[in-house]
Biopython code that builds the backbone (N, CA, C, O; Angstrom):
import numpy as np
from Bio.PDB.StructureBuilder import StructureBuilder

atoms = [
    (1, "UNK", "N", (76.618, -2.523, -49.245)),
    (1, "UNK", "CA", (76.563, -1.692, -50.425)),
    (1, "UNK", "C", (77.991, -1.544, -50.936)),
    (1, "UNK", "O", (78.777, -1.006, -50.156)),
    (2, "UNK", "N", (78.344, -1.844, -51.848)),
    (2, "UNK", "CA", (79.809, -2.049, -52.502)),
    (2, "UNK", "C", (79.532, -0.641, -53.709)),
    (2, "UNK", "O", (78.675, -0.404, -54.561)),
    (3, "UNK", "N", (80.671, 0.002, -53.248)),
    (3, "UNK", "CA", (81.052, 1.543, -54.248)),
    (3, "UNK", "C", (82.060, 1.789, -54.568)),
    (3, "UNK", "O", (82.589, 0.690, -54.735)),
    (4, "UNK", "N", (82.854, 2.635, -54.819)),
    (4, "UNK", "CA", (83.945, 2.880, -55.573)),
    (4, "UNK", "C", (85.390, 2.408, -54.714)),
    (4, "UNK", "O", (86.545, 1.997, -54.829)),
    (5, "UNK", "N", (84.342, 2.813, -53.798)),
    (5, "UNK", "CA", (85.804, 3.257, -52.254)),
    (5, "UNK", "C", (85.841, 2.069, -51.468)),
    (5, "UNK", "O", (86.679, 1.901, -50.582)),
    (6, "UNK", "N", (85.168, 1.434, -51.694)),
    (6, "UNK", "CA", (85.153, -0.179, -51.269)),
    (6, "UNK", "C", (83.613, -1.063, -51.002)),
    (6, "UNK", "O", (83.071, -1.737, -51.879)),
    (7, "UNK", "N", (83.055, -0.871, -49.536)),
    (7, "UNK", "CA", (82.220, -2.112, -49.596)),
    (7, "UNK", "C", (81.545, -0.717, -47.856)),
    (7, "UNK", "O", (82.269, 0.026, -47.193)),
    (8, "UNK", "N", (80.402, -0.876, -47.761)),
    (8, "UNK", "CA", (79.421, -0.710, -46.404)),
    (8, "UNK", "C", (78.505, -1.298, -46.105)),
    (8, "UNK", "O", (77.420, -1.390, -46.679)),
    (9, "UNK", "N", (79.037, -1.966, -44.732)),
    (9, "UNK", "CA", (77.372, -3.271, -44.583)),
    (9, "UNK", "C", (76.492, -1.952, -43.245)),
    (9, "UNK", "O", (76.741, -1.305, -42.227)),
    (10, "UNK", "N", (75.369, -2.256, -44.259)),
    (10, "UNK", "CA", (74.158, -1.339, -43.897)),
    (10, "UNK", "C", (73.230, -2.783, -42.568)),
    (10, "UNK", "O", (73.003, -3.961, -42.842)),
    (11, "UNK", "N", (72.984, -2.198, -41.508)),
    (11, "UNK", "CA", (72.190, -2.598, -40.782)),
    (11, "UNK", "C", (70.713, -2.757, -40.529)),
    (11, "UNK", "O", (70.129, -1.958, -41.261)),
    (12, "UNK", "N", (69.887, -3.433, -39.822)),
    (12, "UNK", "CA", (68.568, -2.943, -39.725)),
    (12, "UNK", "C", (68.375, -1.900, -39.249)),
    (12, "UNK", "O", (68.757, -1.832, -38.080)),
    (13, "UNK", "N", (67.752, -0.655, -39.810)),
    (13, "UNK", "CA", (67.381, 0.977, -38.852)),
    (13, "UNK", "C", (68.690, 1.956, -39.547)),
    (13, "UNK", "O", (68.835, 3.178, -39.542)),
    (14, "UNK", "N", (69.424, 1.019, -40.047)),
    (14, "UNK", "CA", (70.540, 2.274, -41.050)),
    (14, "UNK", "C", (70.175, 2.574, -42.300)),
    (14, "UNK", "O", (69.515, 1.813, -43.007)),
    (15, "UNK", "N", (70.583, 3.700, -42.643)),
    (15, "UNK", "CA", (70.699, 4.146, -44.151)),
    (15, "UNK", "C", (72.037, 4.430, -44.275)),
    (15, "UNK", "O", (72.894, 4.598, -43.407)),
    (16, "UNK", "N", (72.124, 4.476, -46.009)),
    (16, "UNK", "CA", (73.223, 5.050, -46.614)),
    (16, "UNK", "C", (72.642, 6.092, -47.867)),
    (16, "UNK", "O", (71.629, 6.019, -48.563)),
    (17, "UNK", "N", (73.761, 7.087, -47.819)),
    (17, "UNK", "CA", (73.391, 8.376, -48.817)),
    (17, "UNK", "C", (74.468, 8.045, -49.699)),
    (17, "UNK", "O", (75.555, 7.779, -49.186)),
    (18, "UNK", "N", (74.319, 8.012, -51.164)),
    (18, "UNK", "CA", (74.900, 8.355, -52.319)),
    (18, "UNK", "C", (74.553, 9.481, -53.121)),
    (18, "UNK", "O", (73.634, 10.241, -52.815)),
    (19, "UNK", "N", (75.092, 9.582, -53.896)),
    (19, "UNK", "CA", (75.311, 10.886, -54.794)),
    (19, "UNK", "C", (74.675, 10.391, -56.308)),
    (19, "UNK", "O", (74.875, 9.235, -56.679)),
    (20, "UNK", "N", (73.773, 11.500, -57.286)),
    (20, "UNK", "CA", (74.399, 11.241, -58.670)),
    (20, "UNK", "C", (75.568, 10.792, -59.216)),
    (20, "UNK", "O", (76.636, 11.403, -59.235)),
    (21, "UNK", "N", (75.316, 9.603, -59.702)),
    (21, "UNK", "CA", (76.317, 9.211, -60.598)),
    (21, "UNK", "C", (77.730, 8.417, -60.033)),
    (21, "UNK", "O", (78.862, 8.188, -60.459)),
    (22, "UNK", "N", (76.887, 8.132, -58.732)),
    (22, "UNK", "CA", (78.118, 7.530, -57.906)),
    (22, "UNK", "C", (77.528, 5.676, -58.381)),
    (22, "UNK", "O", (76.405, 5.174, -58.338)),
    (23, "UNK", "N", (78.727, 5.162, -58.755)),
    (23, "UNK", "CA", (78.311, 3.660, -58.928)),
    (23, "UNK", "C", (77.929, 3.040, -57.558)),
    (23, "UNK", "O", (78.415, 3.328, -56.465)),
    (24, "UNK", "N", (76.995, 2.165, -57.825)),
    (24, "UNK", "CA", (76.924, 1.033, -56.319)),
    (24, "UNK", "C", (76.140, 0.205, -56.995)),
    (24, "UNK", "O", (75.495, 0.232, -58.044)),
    (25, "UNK", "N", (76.492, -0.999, -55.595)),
    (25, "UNK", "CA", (75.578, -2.243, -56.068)),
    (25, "UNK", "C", (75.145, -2.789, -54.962)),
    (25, "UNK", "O", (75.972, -3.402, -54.288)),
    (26, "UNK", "N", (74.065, -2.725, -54.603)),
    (26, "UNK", "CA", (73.034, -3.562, -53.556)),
    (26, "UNK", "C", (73.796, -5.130, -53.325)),
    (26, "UNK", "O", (74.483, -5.632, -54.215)),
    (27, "UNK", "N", (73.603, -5.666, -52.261)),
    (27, "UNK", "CA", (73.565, -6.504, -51.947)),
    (27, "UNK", "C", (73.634, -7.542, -50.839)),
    (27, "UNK", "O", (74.597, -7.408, -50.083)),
    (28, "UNK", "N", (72.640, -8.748, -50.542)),
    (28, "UNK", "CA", (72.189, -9.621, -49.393)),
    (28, "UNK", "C", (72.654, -10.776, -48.944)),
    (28, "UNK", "O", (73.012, -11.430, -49.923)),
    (29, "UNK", "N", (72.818, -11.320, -48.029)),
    (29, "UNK", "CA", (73.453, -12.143, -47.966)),
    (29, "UNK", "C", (71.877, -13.235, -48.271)),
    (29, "UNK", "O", (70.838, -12.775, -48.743)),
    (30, "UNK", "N", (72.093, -14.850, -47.826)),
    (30, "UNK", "CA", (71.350, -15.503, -48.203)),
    (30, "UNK", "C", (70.132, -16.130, -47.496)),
    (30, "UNK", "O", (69.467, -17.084, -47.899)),
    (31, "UNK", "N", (69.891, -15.102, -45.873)),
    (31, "UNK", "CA", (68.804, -14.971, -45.863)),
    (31, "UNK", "C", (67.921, -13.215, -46.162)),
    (31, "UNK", "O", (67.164, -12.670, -45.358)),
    (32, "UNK", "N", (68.280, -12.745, -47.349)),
    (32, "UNK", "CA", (67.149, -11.580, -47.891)),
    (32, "UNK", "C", (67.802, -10.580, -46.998)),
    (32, "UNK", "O", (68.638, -10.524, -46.096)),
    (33, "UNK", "N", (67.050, -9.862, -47.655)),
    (33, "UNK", "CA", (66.720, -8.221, -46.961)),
    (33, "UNK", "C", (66.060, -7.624, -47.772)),
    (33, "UNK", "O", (66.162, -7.757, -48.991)),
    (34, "UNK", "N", (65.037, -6.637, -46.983)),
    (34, "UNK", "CA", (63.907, -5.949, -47.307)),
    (34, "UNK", "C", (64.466, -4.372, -47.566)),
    (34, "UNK", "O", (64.623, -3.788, -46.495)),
    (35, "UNK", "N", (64.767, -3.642, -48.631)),
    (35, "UNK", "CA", (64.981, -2.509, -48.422)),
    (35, "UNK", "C", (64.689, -1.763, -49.295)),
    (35, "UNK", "O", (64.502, -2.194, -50.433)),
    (36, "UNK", "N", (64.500, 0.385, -48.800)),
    (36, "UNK", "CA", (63.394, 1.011, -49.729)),
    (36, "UNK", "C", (64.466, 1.488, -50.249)),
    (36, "UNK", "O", (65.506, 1.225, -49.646)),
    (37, "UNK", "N", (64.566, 2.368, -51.572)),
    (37, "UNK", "CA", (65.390, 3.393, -52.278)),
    (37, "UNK", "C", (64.877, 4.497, -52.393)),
    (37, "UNK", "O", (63.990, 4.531, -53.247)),
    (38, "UNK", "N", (65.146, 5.741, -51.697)),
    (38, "UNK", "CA", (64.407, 7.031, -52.222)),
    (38, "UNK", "C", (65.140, 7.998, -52.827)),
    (38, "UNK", "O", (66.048, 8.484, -52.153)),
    (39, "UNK", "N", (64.954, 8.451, -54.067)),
    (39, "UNK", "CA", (65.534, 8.451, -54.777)),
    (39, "UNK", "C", (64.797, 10.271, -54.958)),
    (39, "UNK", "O", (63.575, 10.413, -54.920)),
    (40, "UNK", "N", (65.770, 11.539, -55.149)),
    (40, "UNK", "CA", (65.710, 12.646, -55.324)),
    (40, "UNK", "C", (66.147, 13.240, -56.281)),
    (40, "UNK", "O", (67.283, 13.463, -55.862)),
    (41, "UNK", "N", (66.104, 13.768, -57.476)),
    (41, "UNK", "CA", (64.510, 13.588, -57.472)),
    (41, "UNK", "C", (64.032, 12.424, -58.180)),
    (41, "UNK", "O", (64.797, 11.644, -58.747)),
    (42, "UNK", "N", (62.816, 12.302, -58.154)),
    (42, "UNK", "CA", (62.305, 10.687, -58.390)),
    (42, "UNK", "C", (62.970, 9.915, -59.309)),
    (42, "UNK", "O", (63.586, 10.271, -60.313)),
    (43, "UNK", "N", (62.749, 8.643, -58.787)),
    (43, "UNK", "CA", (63.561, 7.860, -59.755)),
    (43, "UNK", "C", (62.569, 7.311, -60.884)),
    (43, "UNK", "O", (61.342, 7.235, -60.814)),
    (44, "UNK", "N", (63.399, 6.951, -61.935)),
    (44, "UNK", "CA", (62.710, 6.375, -62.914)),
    (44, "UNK", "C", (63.173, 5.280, -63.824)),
    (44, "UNK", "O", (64.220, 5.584, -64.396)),
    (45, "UNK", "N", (62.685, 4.042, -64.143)),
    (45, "UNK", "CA", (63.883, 3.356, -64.465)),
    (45, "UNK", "C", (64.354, 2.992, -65.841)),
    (45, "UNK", "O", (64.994, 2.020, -66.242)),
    (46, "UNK", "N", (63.686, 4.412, -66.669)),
    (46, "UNK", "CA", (64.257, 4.647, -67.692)),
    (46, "UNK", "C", (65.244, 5.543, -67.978)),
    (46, "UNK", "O", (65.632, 5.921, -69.083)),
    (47, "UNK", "N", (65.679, 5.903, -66.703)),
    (47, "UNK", "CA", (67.146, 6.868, -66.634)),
    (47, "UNK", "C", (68.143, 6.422, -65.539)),
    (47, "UNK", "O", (69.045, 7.101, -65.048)),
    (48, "UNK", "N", (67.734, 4.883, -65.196)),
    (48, "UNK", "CA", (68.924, 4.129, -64.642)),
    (48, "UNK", "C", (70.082, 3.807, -65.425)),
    (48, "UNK", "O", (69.859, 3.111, -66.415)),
    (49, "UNK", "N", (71.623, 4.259, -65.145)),
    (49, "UNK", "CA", (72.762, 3.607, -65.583)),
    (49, "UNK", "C", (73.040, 2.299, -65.110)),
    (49, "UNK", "O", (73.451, 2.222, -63.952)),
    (50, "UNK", "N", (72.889, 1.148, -65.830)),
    (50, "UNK", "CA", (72.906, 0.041, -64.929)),
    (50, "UNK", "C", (74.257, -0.685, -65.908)),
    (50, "UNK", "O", (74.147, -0.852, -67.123)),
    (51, "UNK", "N", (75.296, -0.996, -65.248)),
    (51, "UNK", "CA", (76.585, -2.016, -66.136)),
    (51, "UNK", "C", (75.779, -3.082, -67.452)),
    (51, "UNK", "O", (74.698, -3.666, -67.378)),
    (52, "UNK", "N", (76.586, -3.051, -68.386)),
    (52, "UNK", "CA", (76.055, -4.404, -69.113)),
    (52, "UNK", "C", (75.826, -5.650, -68.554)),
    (52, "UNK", "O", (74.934, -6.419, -68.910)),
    (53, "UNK", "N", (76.740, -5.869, -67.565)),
    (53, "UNK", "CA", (76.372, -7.203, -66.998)),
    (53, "UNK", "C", (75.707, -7.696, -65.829)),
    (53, "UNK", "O", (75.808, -8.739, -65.183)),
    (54, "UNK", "N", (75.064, -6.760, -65.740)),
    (54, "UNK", "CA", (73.980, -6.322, -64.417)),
    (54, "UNK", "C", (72.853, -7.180, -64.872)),
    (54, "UNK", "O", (72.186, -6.808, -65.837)),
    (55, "UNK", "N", (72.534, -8.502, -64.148)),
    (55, "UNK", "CA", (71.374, -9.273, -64.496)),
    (55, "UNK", "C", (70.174, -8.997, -64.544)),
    (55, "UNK", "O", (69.284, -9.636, -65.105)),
    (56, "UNK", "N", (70.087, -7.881, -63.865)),
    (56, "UNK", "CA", (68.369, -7.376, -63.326)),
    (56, "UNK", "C", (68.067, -6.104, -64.834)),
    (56, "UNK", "O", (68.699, -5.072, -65.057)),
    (57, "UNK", "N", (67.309, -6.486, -65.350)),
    (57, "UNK", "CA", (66.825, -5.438, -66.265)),
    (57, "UNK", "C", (66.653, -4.005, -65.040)),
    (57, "UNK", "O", (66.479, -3.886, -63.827)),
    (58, "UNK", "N", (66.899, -2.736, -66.722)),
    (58, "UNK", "CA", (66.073, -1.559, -65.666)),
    (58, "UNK", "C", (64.699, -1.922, -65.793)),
    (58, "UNK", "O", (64.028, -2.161, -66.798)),
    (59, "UNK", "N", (64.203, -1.912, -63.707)),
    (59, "UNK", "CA", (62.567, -1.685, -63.564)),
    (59, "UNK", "C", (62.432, -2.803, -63.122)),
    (59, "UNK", "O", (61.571, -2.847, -62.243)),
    (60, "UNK", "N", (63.076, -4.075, -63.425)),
    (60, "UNK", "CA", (63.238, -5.234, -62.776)),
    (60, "UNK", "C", (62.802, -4.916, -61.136)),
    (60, "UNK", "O", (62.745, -3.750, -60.745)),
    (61, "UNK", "N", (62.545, -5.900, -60.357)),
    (61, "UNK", "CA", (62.738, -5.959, -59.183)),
    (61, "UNK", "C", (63.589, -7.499, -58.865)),
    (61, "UNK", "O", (63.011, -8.513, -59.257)),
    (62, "UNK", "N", (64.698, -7.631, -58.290)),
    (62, "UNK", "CA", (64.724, -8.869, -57.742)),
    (62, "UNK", "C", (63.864, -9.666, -57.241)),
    (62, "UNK", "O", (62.820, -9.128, -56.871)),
    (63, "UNK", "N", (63.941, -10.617, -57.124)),
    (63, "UNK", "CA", (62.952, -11.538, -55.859)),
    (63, "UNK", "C", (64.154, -12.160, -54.967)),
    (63, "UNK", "O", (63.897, -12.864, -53.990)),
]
sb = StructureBuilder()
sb.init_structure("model")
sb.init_model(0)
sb.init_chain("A")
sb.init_seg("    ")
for serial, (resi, resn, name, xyz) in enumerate(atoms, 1):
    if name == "N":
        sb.init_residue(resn, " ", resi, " ")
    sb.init_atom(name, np.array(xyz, "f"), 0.0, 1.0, " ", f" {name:<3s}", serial, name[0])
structure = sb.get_structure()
């Protein structure tokens, strides 16, 4: 998970907590990873801040 303050590689059985409005960006190496987002209060992905050059539409899912 790459954030302001640098970069955290999340494990199988770990989580990570962010904040409102804290930037981050997911990401797998090139065999996948399966992971949930729970999001408080609910998320919606018509009130995602996502960069302009963020390939994934909001609501998108990767594959």
């Amino acid at each position: 998970v790459d954030h302001d303050g640098g970069t955290v590689e999340v494990g199988a059985g770990q989580s990570v907590l962010t904040r409102g409005g804290e930037r981050i960006r997911y990401s797998c190496g090139p065999e996948g990873a399966e992971y949930v987002a729970v999001c408080l209060p609910a998320f919606r992905p018509d009130t995602v801040h996502r960069d302009e050059d963020d390939a994934t539409s909001a609501g998108e899912v990767p594959q």
